[in-house]
N, C-alpha and C positions, 0 to 999 in steps of 0.2 A: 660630320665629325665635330663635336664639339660644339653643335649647334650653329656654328659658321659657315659661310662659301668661305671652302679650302683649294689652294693650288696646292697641286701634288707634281712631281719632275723624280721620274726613275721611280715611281711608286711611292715615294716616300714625300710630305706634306713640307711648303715649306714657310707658308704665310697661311691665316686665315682670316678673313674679314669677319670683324664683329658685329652686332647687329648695332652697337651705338658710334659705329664708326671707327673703333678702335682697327689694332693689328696684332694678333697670336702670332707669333715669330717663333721658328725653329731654329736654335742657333747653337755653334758649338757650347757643349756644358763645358769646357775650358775655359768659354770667354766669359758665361755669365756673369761671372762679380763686376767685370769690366763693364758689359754694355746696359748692368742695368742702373748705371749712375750717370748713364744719359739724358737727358733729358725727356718727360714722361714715361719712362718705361721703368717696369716694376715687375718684379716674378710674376708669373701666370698663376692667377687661382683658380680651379675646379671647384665650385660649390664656395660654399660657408667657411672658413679658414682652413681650407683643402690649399696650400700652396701644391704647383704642380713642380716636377724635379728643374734640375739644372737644365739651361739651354732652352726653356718654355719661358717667352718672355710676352708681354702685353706691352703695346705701344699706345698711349691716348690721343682720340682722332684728331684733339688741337694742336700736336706736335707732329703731324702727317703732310709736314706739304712734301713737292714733288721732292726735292733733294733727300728727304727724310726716308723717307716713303723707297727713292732708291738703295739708300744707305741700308737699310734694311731686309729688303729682297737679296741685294747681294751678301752682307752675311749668312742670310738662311743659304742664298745658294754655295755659296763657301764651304758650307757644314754639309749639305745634299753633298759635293762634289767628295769631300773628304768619308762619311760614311759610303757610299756607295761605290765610291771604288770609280766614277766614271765622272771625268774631265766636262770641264764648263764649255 
């Protein structure tokens, strides 16, 4: 998907690794204005000025250390547990 190795939990994607190190983040579309004034992370783009919708976020791999990196697993999983209907 996306041309990344994607983890997927309950069928549904919630990180993907990118090929320059980065991280595709599945995250609530509630939060994104919020977490994409984080540090390195910026809306997901698909293609050439393809922004991708809400809650599709890109993390850049020099802001990935381990704290980061958790920080980020757990809001995709945040957003898996609330779409899916089934507990962390």
């Amino acid at each position: 998907m996306f041309g990344d190795h994607c983890i997927l939990v309950n069928d549904k994607m919630i990180v993907g690794a990118e090929k320059d190190g980065g991280l595709l983040v599945r995250v609530s579309a509630d939060r994104n204005d919020e977490l994409v004034l984080r540090a390195g992370a910026r809306q997901a783009v698909m293609g050439p000025g393809r922004e991708m919708g809400q809650g599709w976020i890109t993390v850049d791999a020099g802001e990935l250390d381990e704290e980061q990196l958790a920080f980020w697993v757990d809001a995709a999983l945040e957003n898996n547990a609330a779409v899916t209907g089934i507990g962390r």
